[in-house]
PAFI-788297 format. One record per residue (C-alpha): residue number from 0; residue in one letter; x, z, y. Coordinates in steps of 0.02 Angstrom, whole numbers, plus 50000, padded with zeros to 5 digits. Each point is the difference from the previous one (the first is absolute). Last residue first. Example, Ala and Ser with C-alpha at 12.3 -4.5 7.8 and 13.67 -1.06 7.14 Angstrom:
BEGIN
[pt 1 s [50684 50357 49947]]
[pt 0 a [49931 50033 49828]]
//
This chain:
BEGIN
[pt 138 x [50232 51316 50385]]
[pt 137 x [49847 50109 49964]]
[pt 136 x [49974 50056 49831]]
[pt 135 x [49845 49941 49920]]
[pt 134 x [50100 49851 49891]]
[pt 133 x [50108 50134 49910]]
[pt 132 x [49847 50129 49966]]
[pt 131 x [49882 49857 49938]]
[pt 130 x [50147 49956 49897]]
[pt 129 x [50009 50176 49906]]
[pt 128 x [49809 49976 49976]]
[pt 127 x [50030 49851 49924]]
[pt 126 x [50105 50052 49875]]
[pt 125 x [49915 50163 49965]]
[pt 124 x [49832 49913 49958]]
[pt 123 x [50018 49983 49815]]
[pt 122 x [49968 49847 49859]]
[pt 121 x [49995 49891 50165]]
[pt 120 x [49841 49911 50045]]
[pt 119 x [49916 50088 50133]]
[pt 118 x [50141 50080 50098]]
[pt 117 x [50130 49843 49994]]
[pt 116 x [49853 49888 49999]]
[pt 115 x [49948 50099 50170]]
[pt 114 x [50193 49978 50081]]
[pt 113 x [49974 49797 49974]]
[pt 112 x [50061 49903 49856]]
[pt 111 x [49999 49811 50044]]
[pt 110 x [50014 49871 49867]]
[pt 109 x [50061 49857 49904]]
[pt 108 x [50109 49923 50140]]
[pt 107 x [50139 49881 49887]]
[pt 106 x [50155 50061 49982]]
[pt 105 x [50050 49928 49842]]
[pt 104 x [50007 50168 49927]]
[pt 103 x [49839 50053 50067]]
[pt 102 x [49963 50048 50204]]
[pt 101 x [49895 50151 50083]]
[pt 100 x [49979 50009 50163]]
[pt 99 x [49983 50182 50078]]
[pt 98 x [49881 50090 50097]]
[pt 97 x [50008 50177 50098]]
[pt 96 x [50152 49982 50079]]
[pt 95 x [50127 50134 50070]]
[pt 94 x [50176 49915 49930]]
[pt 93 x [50030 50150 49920]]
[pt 92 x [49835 50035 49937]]
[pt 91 x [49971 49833 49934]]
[pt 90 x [50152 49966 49914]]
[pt 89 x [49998 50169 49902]]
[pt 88 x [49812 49993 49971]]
[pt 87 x [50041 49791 49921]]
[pt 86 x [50162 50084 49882]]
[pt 85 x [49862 50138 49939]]
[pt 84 x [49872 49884 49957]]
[pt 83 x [50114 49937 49892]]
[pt 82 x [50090 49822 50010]]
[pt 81 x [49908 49856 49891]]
[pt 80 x [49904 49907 50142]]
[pt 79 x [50160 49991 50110]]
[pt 78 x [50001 50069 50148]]
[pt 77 x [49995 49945 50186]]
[pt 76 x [50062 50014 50162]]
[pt 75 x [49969 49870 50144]]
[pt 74 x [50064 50008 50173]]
[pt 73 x [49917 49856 50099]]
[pt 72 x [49851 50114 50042]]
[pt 71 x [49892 49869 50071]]
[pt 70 x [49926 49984 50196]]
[pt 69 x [50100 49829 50035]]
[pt 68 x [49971 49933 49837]]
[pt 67 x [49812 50048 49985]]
[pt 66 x [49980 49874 50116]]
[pt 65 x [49913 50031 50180]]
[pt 64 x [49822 49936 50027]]
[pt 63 x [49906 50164 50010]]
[pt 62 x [50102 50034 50168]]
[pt 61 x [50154 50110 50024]]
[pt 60 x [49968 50136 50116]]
[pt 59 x [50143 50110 49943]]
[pt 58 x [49900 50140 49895]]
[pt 57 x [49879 49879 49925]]
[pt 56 x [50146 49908 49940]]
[pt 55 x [50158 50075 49943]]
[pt 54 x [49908 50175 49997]]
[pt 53 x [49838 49956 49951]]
[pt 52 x [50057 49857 49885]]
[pt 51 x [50147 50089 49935]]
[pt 50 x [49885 50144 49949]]
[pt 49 x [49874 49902 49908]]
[pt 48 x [50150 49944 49885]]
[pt 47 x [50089 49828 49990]]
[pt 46 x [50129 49984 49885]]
[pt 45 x [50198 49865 50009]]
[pt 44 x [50074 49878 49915]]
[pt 43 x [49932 49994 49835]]
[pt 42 x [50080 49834 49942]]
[pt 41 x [49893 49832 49931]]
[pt 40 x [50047 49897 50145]]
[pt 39 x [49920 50139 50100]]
[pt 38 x [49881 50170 49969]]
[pt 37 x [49965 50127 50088]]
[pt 36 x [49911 50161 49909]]
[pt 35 x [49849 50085 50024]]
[pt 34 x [49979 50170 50061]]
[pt 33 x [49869 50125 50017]]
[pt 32 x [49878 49910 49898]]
[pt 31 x [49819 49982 49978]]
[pt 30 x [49998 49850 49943]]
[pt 29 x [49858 49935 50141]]
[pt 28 x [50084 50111 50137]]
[pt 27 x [50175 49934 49957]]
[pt 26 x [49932 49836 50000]]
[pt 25 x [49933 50035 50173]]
[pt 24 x [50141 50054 50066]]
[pt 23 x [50109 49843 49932]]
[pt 22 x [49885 49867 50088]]
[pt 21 x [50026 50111 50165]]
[pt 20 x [50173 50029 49973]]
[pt 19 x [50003 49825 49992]]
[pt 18 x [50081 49905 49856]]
[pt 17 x [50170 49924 50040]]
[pt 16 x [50099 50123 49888]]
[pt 15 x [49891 49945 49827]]
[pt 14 x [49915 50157 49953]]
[pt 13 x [50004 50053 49796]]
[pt 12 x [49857 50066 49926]]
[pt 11 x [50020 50129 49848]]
[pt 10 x [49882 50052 49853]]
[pt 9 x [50130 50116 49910]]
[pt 8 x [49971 50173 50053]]
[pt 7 x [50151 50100 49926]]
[pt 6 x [49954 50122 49908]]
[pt 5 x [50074 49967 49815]]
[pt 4 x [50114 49839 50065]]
[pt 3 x [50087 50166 50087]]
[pt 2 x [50067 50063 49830]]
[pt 1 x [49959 50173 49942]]
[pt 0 x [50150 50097 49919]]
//
Protein backbone atom coordinates (compact mmCIF):
# COMPACT_ATOMS: atom_id res chain seq x y z
CA UNK A 1 0.00 0.00 0.00
CA UNK A 2 1.52 3.44 -1.08
CA UNK A 3 2.40 5.73 1.75
CA UNK A 4 1.55 9.48 1.51
CA UNK A 5 5.47 10.57 2.28
CA UNK A 6 5.56 8.89 -1.51
CA UNK A 7 3.47 11.98 -3.09
CA UNK A 8 3.25 14.22 -0.84
CA UNK A 9 4.93 17.60 -1.90
CA UNK A 10 7.35 18.31 0.76
CA UNK A 11 8.78 21.92 0.22
CA UNK A 12 6.32 23.69 2.69
CA UNK A 13 6.03 27.48 4.01
CA UNK A 14 4.46 28.08 7.05
CA UNK A 15 2.44 31.75 7.63
CA UNK A 16 2.84 33.34 10.94
CA UNK A 17 -1.12 34.52 11.90
CA UNK A 18 -0.19 38.26 11.93
CA UNK A 19 1.11 38.31 8.35
CA UNK A 20 -1.09 40.20 5.87
CA UNK A 21 -3.21 38.58 3.60
CA UNK A 22 -1.55 40.70 1.30
CA UNK A 23 2.16 39.53 2.33
CA UNK A 24 0.65 35.90 2.41
CA UNK A 25 -1.01 36.25 -1.27
CA UNK A 26 1.84 36.96 -2.75
CA UNK A 27 3.85 34.14 -1.26
CA UNK A 28 1.28 31.92 -2.30
CA UNK A 29 1.65 33.34 -5.84
CA UNK A 30 5.56 33.07 -5.71
CA UNK A 31 5.25 29.12 -4.32
CA UNK A 32 2.76 28.45 -6.22
CA UNK A 33 0.49 27.10 -3.66
CA UNK A 34 -3.09 26.74 -2.93
CA UNK A 35 -2.67 26.66 0.68
CA UNK A 36 -0.11 27.28 3.17
CA UNK A 37 -0.27 26.53 6.59
CA UNK A 38 -0.44 28.80 10.00
CA UNK A 39 1.84 28.46 12.16
CA UNK A 40 2.25 29.68 16.16
CA UNK A 41 4.41 28.89 19.18
CA UNK A 42 5.55 26.05 17.15
CA UNK A 43 1.66 24.51 16.67
CA UNK A 44 -0.25 24.39 13.31
CA UNK A 45 -3.14 26.25 14.27
CA UNK A 46 -4.95 26.93 11.55
CA UNK A 47 -4.47 27.06 6.78
CA UNK A 48 -4.91 29.71 4.58
CA UNK A 49 -6.17 28.85 1.02
CA UNK A 50 -6.86 31.28 -2.03
CA UNK A 51 -10.43 30.63 -1.35
CA UNK A 52 -10.53 31.92 2.26
CA UNK A 53 -8.92 35.01 1.13
CA UNK A 54 -11.52 35.78 -1.60
CA UNK A 55 -14.25 34.75 0.33
CA UNK A 56 -13.15 35.80 4.00
CA UNK A 57 -11.49 38.72 2.51
CA UNK A 58 -11.91 39.92 -0.93
CA UNK A 59 -15.48 38.83 -0.62
CA UNK A 60 -16.20 41.01 2.70
CA UNK A 61 -14.27 44.16 1.90
CA UNK A 62 -11.47 43.51 4.13
CA UNK A 63 -8.39 45.53 3.17
CA UNK A 64 -4.82 44.17 2.04
CA UNK A 65 -3.69 44.89 5.58
CA UNK A 66 -5.81 42.38 7.52
CA UNK A 67 -3.94 39.25 9.27
CA UNK A 68 -4.10 36.04 7.98
CA UNK A 69 -5.57 35.20 11.50
CA UNK A 70 -8.75 36.75 11.06
CA UNK A 71 -9.32 35.33 7.35
CA UNK A 72 -7.68 31.58 8.31
CA UNK A 73 -9.31 28.30 8.31
CA UNK A 74 -8.88 27.58 12.07
CA UNK A 75 -10.08 23.93 11.52
CA UNK A 76 -7.11 21.91 10.66
CA UNK A 77 -7.05 18.16 9.49
CA UNK A 78 -4.18 16.36 8.72
CA UNK A 79 -2.43 12.95 8.13
CA UNK A 80 0.31 11.41 9.00
CA UNK A 81 3.19 10.97 6.43
CA UNK A 82 3.03 7.08 6.74
CA UNK A 83 -0.96 6.53 6.32
CA UNK A 84 -2.03 5.31 2.66
CA UNK A 85 -3.07 7.25 0.09
CA UNK A 86 -6.23 5.68 0.58
CA UNK A 87 -6.74 6.86 4.45
CA UNK A 88 -5.72 10.83 3.03
CA UNK A 89 -8.79 10.26 -0.28
CA UNK A 90 -11.09 9.07 2.52
CA UNK A 91 -10.40 12.26 4.70
CA UNK A 92 -10.46 14.48 1.91
CA UNK A 93 -13.54 13.54 0.21
CA UNK A 94 -15.55 13.49 3.20
CA UNK A 95 -14.56 16.47 4.65
CA UNK A 96 -14.75 18.12 0.84
CA UNK A 97 -11.05 19.47 0.60
CA UNK A 98 -8.74 19.34 -1.96
CA UNK A 99 -5.33 19.70 0.18
CA UNK A 100 -4.18 18.16 3.16
CA UNK A 101 -1.20 18.68 5.75
CA UNK A 102 0.82 16.13 6.22
CA UNK A 103 2.64 15.52 9.77
CA UNK A 104 5.50 12.60 10.98
CA UNK A 105 5.42 10.80 14.15
CA UNK A 106 6.50 13.66 16.17
CA UNK A 107 4.08 15.74 14.46
CA UNK A 108 6.06 17.91 12.86
CA UNK A 109 4.55 19.57 9.17
CA UNK A 110 6.55 17.56 6.54
CA UNK A 111 4.23 18.08 3.75
CA UNK A 112 1.12 18.90 1.89
CA UNK A 113 -0.50 16.33 -0.51
CA UNK A 114 -2.93 18.03 -2.71
CA UNK A 115 -5.89 16.16 -4.89
CA UNK A 116 -3.21 16.30 -8.15
CA UNK A 117 -0.35 14.29 -6.06
CA UNK A 118 -3.09 11.98 -5.21
CA UNK A 119 -3.74 11.54 -9.21
CA UNK A 120 -0.15 12.04 -10.36
CA UNK A 121 1.79 10.20 -7.94
CA UNK A 122 -0.21 7.31 -6.60
CA UNK A 123 0.63 3.67 -7.91
CA UNK A 124 -3.31 4.00 -9.38
CA UNK A 125 -5.74 6.79 -9.91
CA UNK A 126 -8.93 5.15 -8.42
CA UNK A 127 -8.32 6.64 -5.04
CA UNK A 128 -8.33 9.92 -6.00
CA UNK A 129 -10.75 9.81 -8.37
CA UNK A 130 -13.21 8.36 -5.73
CA UNK A 131 -12.28 11.64 -3.65
CA UNK A 132 -12.71 13.98 -6.48
CA UNK A 133 -16.35 12.50 -6.49
CA UNK A 134 -16.77 13.05 -2.51
CA UNK A 135 -15.32 16.66 -2.46
CA UNK A 136 -17.51 17.63 -5.92
CA UNK A 137 -20.74 16.97 -4.28
CA UNK A 138 -22.56 19.89 -3.18
CA UNK A 139 -23.25 20.27 0.55
Amino acid sequence: MQQLKDVMTERVKILNPETTIKDAASQMRDGDFGLMPVGENDRLIGTLSDRDIVLRAVAEGRDSGTRVRDVMSEKVLWAYDNDSVEKACQIMSENQIRRLPIINTDKRLVGIVALGDLAIGASSPKPAGQALSGISQRG
